[in-house]
Structure formats: structure tokens, C-alpha cells
KEZA-860104 format. One record per atom (N, C-alpha, C): residue number from 0; chain; x, y, z; atom name; residue in one letter. Coordinates in Angstrom, 1 decimal. Each point is the difference from the previous one (the first is absolute). Layout:
BEGIN
REC  sekol  dovo       X       Y       Z  pado  firo
REC    NUM     A       X       Y       Z    CA     A
...
***
This chain:
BEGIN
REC  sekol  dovo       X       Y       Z  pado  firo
REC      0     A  -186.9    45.5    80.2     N     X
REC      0     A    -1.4     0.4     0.1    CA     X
REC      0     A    -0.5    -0.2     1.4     C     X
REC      1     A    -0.6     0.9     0.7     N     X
REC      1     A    -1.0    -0.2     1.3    CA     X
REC      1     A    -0.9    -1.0     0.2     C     X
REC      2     A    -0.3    -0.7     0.8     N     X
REC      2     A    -0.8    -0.8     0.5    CA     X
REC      2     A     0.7    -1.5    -0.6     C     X
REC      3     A     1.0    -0.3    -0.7     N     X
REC      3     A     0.4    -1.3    -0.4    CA     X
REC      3     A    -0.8    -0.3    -1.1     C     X
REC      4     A    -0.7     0.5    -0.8     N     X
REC      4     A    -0.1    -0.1    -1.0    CA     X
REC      4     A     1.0    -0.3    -1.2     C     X
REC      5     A    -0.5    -1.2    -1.2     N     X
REC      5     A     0.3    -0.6    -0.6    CA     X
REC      5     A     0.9     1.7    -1.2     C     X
REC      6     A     1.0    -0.7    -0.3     N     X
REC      6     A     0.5     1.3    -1.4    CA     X
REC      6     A     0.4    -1.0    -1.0     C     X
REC      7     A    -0.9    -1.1    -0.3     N     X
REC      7     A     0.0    -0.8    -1.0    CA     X
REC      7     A    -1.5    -0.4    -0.7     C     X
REC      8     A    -0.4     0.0    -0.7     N     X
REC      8     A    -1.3    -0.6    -0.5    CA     X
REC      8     A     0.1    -1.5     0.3     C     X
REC      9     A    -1.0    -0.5     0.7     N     X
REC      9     A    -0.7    -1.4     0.5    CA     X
REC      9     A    -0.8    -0.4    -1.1     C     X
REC     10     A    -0.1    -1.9     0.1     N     X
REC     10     A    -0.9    -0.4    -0.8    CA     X
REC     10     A    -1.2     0.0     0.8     C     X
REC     11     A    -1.5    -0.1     0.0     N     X
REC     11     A    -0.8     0.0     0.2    CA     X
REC     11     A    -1.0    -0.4    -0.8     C     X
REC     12     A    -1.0    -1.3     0.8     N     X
REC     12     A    -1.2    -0.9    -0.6    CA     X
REC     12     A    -1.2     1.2    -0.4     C     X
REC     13     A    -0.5    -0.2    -1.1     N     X
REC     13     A    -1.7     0.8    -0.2    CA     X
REC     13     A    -0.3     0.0     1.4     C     X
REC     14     A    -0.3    -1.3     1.0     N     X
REC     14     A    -0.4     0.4     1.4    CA     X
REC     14     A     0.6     1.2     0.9     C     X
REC     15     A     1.2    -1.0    -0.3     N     X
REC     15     A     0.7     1.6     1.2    CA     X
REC     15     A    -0.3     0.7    -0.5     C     X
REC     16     A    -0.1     0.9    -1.3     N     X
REC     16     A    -0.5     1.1    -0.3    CA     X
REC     16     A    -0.6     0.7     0.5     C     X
REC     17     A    -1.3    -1.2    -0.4     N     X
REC     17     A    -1.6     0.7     0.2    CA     X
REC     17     A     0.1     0.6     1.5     C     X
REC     18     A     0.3    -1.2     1.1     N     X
REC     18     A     0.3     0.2     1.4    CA     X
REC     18     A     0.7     1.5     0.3     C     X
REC     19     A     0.9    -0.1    -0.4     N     X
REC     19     A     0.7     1.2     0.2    CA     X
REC     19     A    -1.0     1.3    -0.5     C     X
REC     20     A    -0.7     0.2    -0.7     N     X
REC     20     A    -1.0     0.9    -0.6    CA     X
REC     20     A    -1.0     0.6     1.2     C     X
REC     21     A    -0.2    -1.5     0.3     N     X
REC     21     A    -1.2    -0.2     0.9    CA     X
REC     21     A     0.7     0.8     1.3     C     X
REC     22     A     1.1    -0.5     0.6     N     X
REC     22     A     0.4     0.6     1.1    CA     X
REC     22     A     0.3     1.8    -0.3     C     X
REC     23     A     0.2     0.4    -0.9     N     X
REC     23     A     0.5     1.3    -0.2    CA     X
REC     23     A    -1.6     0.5     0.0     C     X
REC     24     A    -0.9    -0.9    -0.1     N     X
REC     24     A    -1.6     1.2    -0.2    CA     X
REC     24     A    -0.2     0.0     1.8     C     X
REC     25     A     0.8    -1.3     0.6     N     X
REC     25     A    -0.5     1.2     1.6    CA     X
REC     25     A    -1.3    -1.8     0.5     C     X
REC     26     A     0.8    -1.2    -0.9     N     X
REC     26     A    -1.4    -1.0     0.7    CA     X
REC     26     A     1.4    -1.0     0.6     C     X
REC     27     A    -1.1    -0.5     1.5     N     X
REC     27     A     0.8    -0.9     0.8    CA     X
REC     27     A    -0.1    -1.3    -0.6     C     X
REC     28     A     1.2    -0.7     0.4     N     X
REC     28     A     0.4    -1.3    -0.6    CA     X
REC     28     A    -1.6    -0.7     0.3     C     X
REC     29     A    -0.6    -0.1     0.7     N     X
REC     29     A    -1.8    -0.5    -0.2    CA     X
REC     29     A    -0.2     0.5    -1.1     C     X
REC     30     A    -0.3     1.1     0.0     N     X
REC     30     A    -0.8     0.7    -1.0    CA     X
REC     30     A     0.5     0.1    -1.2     C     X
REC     31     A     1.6    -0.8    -0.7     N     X
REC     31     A     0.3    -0.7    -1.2    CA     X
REC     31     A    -0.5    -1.3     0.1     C     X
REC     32     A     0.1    -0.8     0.9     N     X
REC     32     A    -0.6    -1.2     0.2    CA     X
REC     32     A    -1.1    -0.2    -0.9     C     X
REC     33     A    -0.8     0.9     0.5     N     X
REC     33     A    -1.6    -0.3    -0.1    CA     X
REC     33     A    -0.4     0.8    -1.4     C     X
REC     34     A     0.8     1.4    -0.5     N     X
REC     34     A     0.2     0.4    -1.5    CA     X
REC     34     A     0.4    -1.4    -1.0     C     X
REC     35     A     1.0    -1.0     0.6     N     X
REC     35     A     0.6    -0.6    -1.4    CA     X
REC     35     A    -0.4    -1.7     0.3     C     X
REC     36     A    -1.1    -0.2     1.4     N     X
REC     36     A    -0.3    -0.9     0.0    CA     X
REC     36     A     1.2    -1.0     0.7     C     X
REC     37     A     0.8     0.1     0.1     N     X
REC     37     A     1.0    -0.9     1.0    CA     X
REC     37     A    -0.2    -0.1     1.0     C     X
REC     38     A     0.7    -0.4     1.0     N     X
REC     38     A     0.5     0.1     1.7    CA     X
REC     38     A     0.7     1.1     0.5     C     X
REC     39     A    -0.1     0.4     1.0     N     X
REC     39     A     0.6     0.9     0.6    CA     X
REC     39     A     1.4    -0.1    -0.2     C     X
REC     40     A     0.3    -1.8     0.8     N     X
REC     40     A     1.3    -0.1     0.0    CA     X
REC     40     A     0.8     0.0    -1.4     C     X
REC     41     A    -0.7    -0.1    -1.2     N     X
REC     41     A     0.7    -0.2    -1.2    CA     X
REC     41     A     0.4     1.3    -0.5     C     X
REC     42     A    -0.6     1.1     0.7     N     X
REC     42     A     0.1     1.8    -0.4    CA     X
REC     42     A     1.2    -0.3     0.8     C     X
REC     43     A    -0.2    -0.4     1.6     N     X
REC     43     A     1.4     0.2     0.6    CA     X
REC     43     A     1.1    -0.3    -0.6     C     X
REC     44     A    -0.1    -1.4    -0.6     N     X
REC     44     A     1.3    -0.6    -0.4    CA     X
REC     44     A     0.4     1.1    -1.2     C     X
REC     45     A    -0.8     0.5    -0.9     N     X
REC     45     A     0.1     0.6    -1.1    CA     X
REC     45     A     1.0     1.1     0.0     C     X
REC     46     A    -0.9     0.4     1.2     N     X
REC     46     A     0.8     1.7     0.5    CA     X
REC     46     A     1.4     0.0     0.7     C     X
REC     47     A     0.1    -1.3     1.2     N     X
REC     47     A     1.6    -0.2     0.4    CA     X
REC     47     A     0.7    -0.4    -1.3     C     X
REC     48     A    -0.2    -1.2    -1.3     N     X
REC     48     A     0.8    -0.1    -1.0    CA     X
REC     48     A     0.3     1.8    -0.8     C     X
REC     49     A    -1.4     0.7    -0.2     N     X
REC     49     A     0.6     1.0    -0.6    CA     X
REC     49     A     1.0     1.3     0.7     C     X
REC     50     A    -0.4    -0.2     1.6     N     X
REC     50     A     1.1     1.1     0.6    CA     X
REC     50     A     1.1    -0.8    -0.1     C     X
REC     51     A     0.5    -0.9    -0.2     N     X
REC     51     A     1.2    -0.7    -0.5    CA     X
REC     51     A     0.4     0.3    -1.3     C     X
REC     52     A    -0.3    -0.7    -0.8     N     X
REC     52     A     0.3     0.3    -1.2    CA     X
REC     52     A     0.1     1.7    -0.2     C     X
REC     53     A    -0.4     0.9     0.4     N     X
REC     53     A    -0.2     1.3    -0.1    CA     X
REC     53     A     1.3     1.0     1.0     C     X
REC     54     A     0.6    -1.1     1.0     N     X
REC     54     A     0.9     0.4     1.1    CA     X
REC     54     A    -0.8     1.5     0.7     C     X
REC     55     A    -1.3    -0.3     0.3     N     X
REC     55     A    -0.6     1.0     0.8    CA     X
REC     55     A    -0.6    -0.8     1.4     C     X
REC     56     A     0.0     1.0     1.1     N     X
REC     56     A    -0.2    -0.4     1.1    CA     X
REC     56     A    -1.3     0.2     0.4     C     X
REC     57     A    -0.8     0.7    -0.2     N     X
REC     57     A    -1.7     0.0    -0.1    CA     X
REC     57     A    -0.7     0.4    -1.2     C     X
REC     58     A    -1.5     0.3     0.4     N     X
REC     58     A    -0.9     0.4    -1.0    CA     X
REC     58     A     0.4     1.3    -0.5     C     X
REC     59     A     0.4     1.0     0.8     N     X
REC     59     A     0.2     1.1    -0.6    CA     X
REC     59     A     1.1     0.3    -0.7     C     X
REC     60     A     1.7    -0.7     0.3     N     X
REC     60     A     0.4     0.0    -0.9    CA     X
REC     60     A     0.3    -0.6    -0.9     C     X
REC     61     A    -0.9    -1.4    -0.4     N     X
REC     61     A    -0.9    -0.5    -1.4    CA     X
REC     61     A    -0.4     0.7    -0.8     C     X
REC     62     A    -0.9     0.7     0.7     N     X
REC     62     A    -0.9     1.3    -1.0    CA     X
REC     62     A     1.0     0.9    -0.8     C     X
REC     63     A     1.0     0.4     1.0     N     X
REC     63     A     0.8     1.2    -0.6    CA     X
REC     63     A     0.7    -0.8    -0.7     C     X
REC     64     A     0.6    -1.0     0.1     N     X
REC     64     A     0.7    -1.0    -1.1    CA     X
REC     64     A    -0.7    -0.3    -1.2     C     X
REC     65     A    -1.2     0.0    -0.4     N     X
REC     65     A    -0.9    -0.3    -0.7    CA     X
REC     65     A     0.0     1.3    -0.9     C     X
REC     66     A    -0.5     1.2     0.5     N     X
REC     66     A    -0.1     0.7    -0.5    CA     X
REC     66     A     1.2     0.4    -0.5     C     X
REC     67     A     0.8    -0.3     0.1     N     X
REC     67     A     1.6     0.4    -0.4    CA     X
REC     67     A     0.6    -0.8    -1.2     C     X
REC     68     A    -0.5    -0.6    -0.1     N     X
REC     68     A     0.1    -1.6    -1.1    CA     X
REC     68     A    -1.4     0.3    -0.8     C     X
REC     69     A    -0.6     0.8    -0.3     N     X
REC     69     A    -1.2     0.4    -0.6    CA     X
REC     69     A    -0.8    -1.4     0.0     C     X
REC     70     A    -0.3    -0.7     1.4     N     X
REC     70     A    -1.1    -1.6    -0.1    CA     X
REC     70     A    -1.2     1.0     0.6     C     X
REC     71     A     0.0     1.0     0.6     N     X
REC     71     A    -1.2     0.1     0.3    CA     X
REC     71     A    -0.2     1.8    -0.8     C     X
REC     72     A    -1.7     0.2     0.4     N     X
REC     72     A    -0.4     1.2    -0.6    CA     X
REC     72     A    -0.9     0.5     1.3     C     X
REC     73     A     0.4     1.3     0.5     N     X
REC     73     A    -0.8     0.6     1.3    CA     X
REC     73     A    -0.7     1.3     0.1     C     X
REC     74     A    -1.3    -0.1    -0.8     N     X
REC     74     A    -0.7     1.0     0.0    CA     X
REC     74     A     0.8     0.7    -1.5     C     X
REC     75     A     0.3    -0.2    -0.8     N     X
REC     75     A     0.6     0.8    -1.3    CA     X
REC     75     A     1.4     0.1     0.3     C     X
REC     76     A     0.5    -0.6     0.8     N     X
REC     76     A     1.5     0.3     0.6    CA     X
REC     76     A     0.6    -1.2    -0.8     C     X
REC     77     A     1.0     0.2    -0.6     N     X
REC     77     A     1.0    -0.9    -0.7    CA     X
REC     77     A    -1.0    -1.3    -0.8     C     X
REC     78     A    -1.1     0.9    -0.9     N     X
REC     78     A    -0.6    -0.9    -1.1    CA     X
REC     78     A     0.6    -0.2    -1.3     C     X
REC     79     A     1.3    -0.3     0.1     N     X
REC     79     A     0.0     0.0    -1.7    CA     X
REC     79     A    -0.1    -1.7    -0.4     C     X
REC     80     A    -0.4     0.0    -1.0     N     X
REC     80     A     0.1    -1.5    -0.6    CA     X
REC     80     A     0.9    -0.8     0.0     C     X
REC     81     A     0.3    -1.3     0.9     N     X
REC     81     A     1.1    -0.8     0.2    CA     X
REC     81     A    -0.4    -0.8    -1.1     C     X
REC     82     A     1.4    -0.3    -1.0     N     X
REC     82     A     0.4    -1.2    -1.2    CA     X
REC     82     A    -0.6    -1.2     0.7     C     X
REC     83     A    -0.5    -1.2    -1.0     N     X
REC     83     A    -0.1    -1.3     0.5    CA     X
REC     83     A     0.8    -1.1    -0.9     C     X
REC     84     A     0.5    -0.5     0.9     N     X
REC     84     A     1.1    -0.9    -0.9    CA     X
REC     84     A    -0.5    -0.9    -0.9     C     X
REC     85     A     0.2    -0.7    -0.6     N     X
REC     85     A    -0.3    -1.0    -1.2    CA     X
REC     85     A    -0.4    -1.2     1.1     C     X
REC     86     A     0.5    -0.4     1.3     N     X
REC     86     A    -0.1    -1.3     0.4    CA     X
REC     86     A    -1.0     0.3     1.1     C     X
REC     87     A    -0.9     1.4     0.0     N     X
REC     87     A    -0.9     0.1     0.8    CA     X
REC     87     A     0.2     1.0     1.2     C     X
REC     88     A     1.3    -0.1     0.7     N     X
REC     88     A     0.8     0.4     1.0    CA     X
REC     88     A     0.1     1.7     0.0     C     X
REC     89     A    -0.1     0.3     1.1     N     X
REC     89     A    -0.1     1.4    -0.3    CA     X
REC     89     A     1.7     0.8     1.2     C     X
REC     90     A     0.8     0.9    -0.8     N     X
REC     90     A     1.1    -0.4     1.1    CA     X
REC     90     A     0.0     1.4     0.4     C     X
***
């Protein structure tokens, strides 16, 4: 796959999630900050753990990794209802 993108599904926290959501609507790591009430540096840390966990090298190919793993929804683009597991966890 292009850009080093993951061809495995990753675990990810409700946070990383949300985070990840957040970065695909187009807001800077401030502007999650101050959406979810944390620190800047705690978005940072959030975002370097999830381009890890994710084996992507920036924001943009996060997004397209996201949207490829159906975690995010962009404008009506790849909405269909993701299952939620019994222990909360969404994979």
C-alpha cells in the first residue's frame, strides 16, 4: 500500500478515535486541545502514539488510513455503521 500505511487493523482508545476524527475535519492539534479540553502537548503525544500504532507518517496519510479502516466519516464518504464490541472497544 502507498504512503506506509498500516494493511492490518490497529487497536485504538475512544480517544485516539475521537482525535483522529477531529484531525480528519481539518482542526490543528490547538484546536483539539481546546475542543476536548486537554493540552496541546497531550493531542501531540496522542497523535505521535496514533501515527505509530497506525504505521503512518503524517496527518494526511492518517486520514486516508482512517478512512480505509471505516474509523472515520467525510462529508457522507465511507458512513456506514461500525459494530461495537461487547468490551466497549471499537476495532
Amino acid at each position: 500500500m502507498a504512503g506506509g500505511e498500516s494493511q492490518t487493523p490497529v487497536s485504538l482508545s475512544d480517544r485516539e478515535l475521537q482525535i483522529i476524527e477531529l484531525v480528519a475535519a481539518g482542526l490543528t492539534n490547538q484546536e483539539i486541545a481546546e475542543k476536548l479540553d486537554i493540552s496541546k502537548r497531550t493531542v501531540d503525544n496522542h497523535i505521535s502514539n496514533i501515527l505509530t500504532k497506525t504505521a503512518t507518517e503524517n496527518r494526511v496519510a492518517l486520514v486516508r488510513w482512517a478512512l480505509q479502516w471505516g474509523k472515520v466519516c467525510l462529508d457522507d464518504v465511507n458512513c456506514c455503521t461500525l459494530p461495537n464490541h461487547s468490551d466497549g472497544t471499537v476495532s
